[in-house]
C-alpha positions in Angstrom: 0.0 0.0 0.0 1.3 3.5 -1.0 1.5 6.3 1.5 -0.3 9.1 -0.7 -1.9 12.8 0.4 -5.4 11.0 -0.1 -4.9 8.6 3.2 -7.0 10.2 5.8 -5.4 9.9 9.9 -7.6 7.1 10.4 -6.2 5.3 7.6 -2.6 5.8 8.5 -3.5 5.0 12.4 -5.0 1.5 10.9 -1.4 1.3 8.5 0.4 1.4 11.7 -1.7 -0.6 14.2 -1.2 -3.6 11.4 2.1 -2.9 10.7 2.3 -3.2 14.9 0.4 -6.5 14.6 2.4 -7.7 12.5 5.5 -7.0 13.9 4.5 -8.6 17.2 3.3 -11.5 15.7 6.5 -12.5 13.3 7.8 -12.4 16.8 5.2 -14.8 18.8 5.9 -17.0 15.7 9.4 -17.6 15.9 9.3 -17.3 19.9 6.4 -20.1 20.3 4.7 -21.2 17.2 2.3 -20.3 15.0 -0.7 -21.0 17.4 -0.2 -18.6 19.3 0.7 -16.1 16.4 -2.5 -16.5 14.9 -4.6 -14.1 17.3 -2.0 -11.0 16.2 -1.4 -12.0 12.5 -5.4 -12.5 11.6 -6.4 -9.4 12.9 -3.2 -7.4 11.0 -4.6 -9.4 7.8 -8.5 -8.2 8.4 -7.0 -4.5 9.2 -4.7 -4.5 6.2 -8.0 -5.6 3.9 -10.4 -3.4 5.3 -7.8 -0.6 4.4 -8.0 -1.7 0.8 -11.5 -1.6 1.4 -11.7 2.0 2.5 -9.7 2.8 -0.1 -11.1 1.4 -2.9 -14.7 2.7 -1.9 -13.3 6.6 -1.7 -11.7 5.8 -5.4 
């Protein structure tokens, strides 16, 4: 996803919470297994689509 000067603060406060998400989870992943990965990487993935979402609906 491009940053561009049509991304409103909500959609960059999404952007980062995923991007936090996902961070966190990469780690849980590696640290303890996928398991317990799964309840920060599925809610990154539902942020990250509902961004696309948002955006494609203002296009």
């Amino acid at each position: 996803m491009k940053f561009d000067k049509s991304m409103k603060l909500f959609d960059t406060f999404l952007l980062s919470i995923a991007v936090v998400l996902v961070i966190i989870g990469t780690y849980e992943m590696m640290a303890v297994g996928l398991f317990y990965a799964y309840a920060y990487l599925m809610p990154a993935t539902m942020i990250f689509l509902w961004l696309v979402y948002r955006k494609k609906s203002r296009a």
